[in-house]
N, C-alpha and C positions, 0 to 999 in steps of 0.2 A: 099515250104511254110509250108509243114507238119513237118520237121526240125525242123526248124527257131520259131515254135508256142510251142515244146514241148523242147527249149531250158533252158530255165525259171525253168521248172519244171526238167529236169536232172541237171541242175546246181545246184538247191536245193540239190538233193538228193547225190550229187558226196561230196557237201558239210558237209552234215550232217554224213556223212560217215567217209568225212575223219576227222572231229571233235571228231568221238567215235574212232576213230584210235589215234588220237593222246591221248585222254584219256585214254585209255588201254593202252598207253605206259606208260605215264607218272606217272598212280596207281603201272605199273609193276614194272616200277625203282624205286619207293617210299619205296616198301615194299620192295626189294632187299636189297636194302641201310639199312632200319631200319634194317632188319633179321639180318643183316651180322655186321654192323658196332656200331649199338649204344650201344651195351654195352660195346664198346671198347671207345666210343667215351666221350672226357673228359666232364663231366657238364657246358654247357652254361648258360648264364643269361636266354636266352629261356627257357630251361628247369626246371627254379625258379622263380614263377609267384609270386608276391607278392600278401601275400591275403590278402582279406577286416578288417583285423585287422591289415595293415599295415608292416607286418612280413615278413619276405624272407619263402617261400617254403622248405622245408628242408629234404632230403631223408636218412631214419636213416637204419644201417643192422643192425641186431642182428648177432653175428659172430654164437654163440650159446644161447640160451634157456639159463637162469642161474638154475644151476642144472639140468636140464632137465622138470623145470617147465615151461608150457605153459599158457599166458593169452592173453586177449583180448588187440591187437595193436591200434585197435579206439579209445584210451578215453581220447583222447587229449584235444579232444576241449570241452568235459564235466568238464574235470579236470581244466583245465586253460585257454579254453577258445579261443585257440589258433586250426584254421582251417588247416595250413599248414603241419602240422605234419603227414608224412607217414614213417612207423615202416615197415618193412619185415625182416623175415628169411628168403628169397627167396636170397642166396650166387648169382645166376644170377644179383641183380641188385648192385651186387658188384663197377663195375666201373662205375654207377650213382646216388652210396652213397656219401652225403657230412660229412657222418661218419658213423664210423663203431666202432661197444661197443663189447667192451671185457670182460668178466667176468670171472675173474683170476683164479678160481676154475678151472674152465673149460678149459685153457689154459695155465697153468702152468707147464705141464712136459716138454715143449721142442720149440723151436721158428717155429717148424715144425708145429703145433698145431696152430698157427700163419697163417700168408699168407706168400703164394710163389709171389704171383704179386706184382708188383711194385706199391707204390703208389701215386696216381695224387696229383700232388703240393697242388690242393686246399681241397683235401681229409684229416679230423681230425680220427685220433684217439685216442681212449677213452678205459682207464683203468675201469673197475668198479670192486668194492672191498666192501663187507662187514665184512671180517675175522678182524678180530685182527692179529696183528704183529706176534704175538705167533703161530700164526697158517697159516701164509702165508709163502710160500716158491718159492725161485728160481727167487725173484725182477728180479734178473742180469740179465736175459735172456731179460727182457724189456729195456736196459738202448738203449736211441736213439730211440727208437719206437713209444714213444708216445705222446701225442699232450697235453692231459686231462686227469685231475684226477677226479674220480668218487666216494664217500665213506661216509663213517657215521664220517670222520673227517671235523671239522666244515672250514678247510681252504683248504679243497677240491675246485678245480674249482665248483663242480656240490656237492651241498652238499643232502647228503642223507639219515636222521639221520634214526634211527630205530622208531621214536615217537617226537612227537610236540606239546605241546599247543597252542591253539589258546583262545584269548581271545572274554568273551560273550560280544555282545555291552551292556548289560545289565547285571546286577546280578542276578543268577540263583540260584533256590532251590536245593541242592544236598541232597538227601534222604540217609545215612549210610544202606549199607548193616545189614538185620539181624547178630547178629555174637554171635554164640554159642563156638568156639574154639579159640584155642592162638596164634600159629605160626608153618606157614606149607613151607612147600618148595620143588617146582619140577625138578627135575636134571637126565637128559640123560648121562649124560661125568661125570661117576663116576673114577676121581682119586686122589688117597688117598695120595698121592706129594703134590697137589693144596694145594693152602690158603683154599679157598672154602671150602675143607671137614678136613681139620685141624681145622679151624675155629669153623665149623660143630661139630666135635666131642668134643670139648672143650665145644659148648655150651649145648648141649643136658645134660652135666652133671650137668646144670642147671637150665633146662626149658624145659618144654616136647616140641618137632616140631615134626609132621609130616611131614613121605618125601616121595613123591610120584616120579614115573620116573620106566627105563626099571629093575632096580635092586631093584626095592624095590615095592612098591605098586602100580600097573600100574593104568593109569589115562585116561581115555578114550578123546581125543580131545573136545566134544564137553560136556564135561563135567570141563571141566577146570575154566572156568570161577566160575561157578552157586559154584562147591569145595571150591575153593578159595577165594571167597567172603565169604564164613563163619568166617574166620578167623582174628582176629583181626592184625594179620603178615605175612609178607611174606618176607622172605627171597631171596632177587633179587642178589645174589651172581653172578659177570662174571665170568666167567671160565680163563681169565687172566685180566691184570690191566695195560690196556693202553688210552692214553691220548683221549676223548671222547665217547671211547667204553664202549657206554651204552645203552643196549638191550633190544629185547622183555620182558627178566624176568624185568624188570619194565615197560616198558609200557602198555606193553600186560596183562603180568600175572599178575604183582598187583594191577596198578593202574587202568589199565578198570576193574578189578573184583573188586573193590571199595574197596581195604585194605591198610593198612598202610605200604611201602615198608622200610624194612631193608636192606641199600644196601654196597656192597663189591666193588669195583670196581676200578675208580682213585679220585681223592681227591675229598672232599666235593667242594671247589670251583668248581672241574670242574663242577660237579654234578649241583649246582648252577648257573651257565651260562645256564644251560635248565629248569629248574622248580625250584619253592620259595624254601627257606631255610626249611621251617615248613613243606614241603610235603612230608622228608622222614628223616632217621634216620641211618646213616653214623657207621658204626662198629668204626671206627679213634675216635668215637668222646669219647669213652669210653676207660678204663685200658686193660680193660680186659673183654674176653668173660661174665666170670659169672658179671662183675660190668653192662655189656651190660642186660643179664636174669636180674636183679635187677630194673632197669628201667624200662622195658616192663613189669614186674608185677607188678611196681607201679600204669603202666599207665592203667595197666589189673583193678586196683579196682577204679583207678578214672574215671570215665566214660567223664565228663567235659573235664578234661587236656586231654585226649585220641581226644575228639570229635572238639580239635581243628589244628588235620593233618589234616582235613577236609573243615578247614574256606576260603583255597586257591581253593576252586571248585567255589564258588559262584563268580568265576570272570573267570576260565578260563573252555575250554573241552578237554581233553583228546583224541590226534588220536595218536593209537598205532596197531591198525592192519595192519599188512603189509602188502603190494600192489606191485606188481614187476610193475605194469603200471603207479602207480602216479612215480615211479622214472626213468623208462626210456620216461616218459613226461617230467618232470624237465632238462631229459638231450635236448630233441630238444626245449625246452624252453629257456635255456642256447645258445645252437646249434644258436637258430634265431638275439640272441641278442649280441653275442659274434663272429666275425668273425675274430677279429687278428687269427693269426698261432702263433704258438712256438711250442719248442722242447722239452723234459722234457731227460734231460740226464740221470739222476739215480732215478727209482721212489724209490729207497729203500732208499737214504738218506733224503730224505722226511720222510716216511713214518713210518721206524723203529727207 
């Protein structure tokens, strides 16, 4: 009887026992399987939850840092809004990247510099480039590699300009910088070959510029702006002249220090496809250097005709700091909403 009455209660307990048995198995082989196999394991639809903004999940590698600059991987969904977006340098979450970003600087001596693993059918990769043609080297090493283009060319898959306007819903007061001087200009890549400083020295025989940069009158970063707003000019010369390569020296440097950009670069139309005709002042559009000096000191004593490169602010704002995070957000913005495949055979005959 004393059995049979304390049957109830071991039966419980054989039970509950072998309940935590079976759960200790079952967490053991869990984590086994995860440790050993997922990152070998190809990206399921599981492992890309669509989020509340409707978007596929989307896991981005950085292959490297571009240049070795580091910023913050969160600012997706401040930037655009978009919750899905996870960014890592962690080379581990290799094989449950739905892409992986190249930045050709960084990757361009050798396909070795590249990946040795194979990659999963549904895995893109992504060229990113901001050089000009003139200063990229070794395409060919890419041809068959890559999936997307990434760059400050406007028929980029993933476009990335250096600078953008955006328009005010409303018209806005733009106040003109004080301006005490005439035309300055800052330059790191002094070569005396370049248009740039041929250019350069043809006009100086005409019109005083200061030139600020590693060879000449160093210019402290955080001084750049407050400098260069003084000046009623600024010389936004590129260091080569290819089709939309058009750079911080005007975004940055002249147009947010609030001055009139004089620019070198590729044609006025291009120029024109990103800001009004009247926001800047085209070297093409003159004979010659000194007929170029003749104009800017006309427009040096009329203050009126000067104060109207200006009349195109009261409609649009100026974003020209550059940000490495709004454009590897752009790229899994892209990523979410682009899922064809393709192959890109030769990025050089695009590109050059």
């Amino acid at each position: 009887m004393e059995l049979a009455s304390s049957t109830p209660s071991t039966r419980k307990i054989l039970f509950l026992f072998l309940l935590q048995f079976v759960t200790a198995i079952c967490v053991f082989l869990y984590v086994q399987i995860s440790s050993n196999s997922r990152l070998f394991a190809c990206p399921s639809e599981m492992d890309k939850p669509v989020t509340d903004e409707g978007m596929t999940k989307v896991n981005i590698l950085l292959w490297t840092w571009p240049f070795g600059e580091r910023f913050p991987l969160d600012k997706c969904y401040s930037f655009f809004g978009i919750s899905g977006c996870f960014l890592t340098e962690d080379r581990n979450w290799y094989n449950r990247a739905d892409a992986v970003i190249f930045h050709h600087r960084d990757v361009f001596n050798s396909r070795e510099q590249l990946l040795l693993e194979p990659r999963f059918p549904t895995q893109r990769w992504v060229w990113y480039n901001m050089e000009s043609p003139s200063n990229v080297r070794n395409l060919d090493k890419m041809n068959n590699l890559l999936n997307i283009t990434m760059s400050y060319r406007q028929d980029s898959d993933i476009f990335t300009p250096y600078g953008w306007l955006v328009m005010h819903k409303e018209p806005q007061n733009f106040s003109i910088p004080a301006k005490s001087k005439l035309v300055s200009w800052v330059v790191s890549n002094w070569n005396p070959a370049s248009r740039r400083v041929q250019y350069y020295e043809e006009l100086k025989k005409h019109i005083q510029v200061d030139v600020f940069g590693r060879t000449t009158q160093p210019l402290d970063k955080d001084l750049k702006h407050s400098t260069i707003s003084q000046y009623k000019f600024y010389l936004s010369f590129e260091n080569s002249e290819h089709q939309d390569y058009i750079t911080e020296k005007l975004w940055d440097n002249a147009l947010l220090s609030g001055t009139v950009p004089v620019v070198l670069g590729p044609t006025r139309e291009n120029y024109e496809r990103f800001l009004p005709a009247e926001a800047f002042i085209h070297v093409d559009d003159f004979s010659s250097a000194q007929e170029l000096a003749d104009y800017l000191t006309l427009l040096d004593s009329d203050d009126e005709r000067y104060k109207r490169y200006f009349d195109w602010r009261r409609n649009f704002k100026v974003i020209g700091e550059f940000d490495w995070s709004i454009y590897y957000c752009k790229a899994c913005q892209y990523l979410s909403q682009n899922p064809s495949y393709k192959t890109i055979p030769s990025v050089a005959k695009w590109f050059v």
